[in-house]
C-alpha positions as CSV (number, residue, x, y, z in Angstrom):
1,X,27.6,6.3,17.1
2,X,24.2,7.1,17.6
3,X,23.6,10.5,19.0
4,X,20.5,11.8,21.6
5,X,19.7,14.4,18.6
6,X,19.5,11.1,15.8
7,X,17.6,8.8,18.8
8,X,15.0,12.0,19.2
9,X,14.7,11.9,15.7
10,X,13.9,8.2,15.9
11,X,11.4,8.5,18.5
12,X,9.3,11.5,17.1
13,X,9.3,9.5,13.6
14,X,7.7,6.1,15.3
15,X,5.0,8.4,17.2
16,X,2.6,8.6,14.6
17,X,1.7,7.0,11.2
18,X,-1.2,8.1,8.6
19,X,-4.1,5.7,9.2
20,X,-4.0,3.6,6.0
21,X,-1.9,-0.2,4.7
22,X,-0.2,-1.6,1.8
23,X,-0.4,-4.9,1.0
24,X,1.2,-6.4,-2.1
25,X,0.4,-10.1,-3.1
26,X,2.9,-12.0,-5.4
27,X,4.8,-9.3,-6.7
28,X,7.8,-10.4,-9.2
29,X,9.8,-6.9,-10.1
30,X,11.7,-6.8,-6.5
31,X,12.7,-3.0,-7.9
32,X,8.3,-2.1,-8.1
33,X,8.2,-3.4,-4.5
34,X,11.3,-1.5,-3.1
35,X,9.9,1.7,-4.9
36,X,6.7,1.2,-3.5
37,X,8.2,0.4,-0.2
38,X,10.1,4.0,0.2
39,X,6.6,5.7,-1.0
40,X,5.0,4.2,2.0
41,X,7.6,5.6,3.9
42,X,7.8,8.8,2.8
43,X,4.2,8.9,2.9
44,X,4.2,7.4,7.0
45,X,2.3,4.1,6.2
46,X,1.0,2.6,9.0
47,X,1.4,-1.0,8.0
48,X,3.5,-2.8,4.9
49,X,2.7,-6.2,3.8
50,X,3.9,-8.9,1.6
51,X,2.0,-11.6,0.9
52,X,3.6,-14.6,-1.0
53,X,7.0,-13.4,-2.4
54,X,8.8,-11.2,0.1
55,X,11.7,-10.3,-2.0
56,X,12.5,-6.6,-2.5
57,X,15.0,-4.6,-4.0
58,X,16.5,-2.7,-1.1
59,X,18.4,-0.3,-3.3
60,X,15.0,1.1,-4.5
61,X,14.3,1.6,-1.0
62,X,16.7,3.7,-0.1
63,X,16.6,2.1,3.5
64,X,13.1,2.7,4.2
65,X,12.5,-0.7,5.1
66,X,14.8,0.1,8.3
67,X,11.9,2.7,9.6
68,X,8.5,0.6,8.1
69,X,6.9,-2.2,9.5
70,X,7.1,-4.5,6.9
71,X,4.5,-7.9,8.0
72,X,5.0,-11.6,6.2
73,X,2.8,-13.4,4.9
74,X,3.0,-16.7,3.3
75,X,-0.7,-16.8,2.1
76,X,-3.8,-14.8,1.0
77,X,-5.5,-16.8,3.4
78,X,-2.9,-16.3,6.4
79,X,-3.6,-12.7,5.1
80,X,-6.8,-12.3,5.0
81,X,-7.6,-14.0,8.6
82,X,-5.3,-11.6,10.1
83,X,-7.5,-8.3,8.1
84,X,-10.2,-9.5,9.9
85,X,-8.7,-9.1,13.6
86,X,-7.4,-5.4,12.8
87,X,-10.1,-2.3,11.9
88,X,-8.3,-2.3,8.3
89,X,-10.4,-1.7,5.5
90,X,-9.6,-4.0,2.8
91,X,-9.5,-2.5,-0.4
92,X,-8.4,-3.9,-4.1
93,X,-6.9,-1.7,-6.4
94,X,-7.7,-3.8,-9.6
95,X,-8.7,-2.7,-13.1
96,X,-12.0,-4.6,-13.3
97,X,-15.7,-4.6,-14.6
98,X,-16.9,-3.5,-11.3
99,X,-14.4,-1.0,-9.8
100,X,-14.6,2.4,-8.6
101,X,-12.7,5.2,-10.5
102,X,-10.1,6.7,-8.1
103,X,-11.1,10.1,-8.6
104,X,-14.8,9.0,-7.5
105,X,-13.8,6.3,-4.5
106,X,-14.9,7.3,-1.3
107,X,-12.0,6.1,1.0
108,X,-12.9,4.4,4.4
109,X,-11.8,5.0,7.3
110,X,-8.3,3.1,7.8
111,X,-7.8,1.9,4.4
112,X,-5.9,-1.2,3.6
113,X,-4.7,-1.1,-0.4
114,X,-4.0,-4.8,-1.6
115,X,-2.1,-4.8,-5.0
116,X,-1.7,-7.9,-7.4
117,X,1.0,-8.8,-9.2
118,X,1.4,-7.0,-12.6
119,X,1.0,-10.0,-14.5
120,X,-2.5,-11.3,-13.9
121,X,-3.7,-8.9,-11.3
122,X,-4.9,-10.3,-8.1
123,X,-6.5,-14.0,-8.1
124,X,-10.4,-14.4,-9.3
125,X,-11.3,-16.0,-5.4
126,X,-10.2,-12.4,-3.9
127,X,-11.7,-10.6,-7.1
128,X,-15.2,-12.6,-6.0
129,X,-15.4,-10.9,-2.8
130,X,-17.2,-8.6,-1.5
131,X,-14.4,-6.3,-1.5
132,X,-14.5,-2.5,-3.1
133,X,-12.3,-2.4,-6.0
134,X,-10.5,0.7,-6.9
135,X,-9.0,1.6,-10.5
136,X,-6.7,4.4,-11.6
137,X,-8.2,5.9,-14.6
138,X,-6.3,5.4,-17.7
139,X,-6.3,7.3,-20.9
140,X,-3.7,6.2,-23.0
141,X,-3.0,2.9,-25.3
142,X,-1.4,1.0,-22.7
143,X,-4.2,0.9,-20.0
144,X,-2.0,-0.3,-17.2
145,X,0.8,1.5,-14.8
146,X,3.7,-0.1,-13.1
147,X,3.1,-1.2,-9.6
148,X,5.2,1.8,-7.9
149,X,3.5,4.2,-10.3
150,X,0.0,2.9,-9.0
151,X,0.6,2.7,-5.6
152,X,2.2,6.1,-5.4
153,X,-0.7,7.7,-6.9
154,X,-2.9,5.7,-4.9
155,X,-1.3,6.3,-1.8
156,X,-0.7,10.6,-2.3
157,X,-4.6,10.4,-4.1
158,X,-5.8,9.1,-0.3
159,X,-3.3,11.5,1.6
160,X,-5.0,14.1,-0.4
161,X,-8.6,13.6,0.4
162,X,-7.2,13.2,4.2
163,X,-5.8,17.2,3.9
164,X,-8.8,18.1,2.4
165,X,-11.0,16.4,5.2
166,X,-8.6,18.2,7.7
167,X,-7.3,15.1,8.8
168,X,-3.6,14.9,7.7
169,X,-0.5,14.2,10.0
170,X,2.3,16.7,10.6
């Protein structure tokens, strides 16, 4: 049974969201997505997406997926058309020759983070865009994080500079 006290709770949680997306294209470790998926959460995401494979591991969600807006998408392309009729801010977050450290990225308003898959990264014909890119330094041998990891620090990195600017939700 649902009481007024738990619907109130409901209701105050879907009034607001922190003005920023995640979008995650291709992504084979269900558990990285599910992880990633109850960071948004916690973190009040406006928007989820998954583009291509839309399988997640709901276990490593820990039910967020009943209180984020997850959006399908079968295609970068069916993707991409529908970035261009919201005011999202498309950025990659891609270990490349042109990216932007994180701790020098100057976040746009209503930022849209699009992850590749940890194998290969994102495809060149996104790469070739004029997108920003945005890389998580790296210091150690193995110069790569798992997708959870790097989203997370993505994600609280942003949140950060939005408390700083005075900006941050409840």
């Amino acid at each position: 049974m649902v009481t007024e006290e738990r619907n109130k709770k409901i209701e105050e949680y879907y009034s607001w969201t922190h003005p920023f997306g995640i979008a995650v294209h291709n992504i084979s470790k269900e558990f990285n997505i599910g992880s990633l998926l109850r960071t948004a959460h916690c973190a009040k995401v406006k928007d989820f997406f998954l583009i291509g494979n839309q399988d997640y591991n709901a276990y490593a969600a820990v039910s967020s997926e009943k209180w984020t807006k997850i959006n399908h998408f079968k295609t970068l392309d069916e993707f991409f058309a529908f970035v261009k009729t919201t005011s999202y801010n498309l950025i990659l977050v891609e270990q490349s020759s042109n990216s932007k450290s994180l701790f020098e990225f100057k976040f746009p308003d209503n930022p849209l983070f699009l992850f590749g898959k940890e194998r290969g990264g994102l495809p060149k014909e996104v790469m070739n865009q004029d997108y920003p890119v945005l890389e998580i330094p790296q210091f150690g041998m193995a110069k790569s994080l798992n997708l959870s990891c790097s989203g997370s620090i993505v994600v609280y990195h942003y949140l950060n500079k939005l408390y700083e600017d005075g900006k941050l939700g409840k």
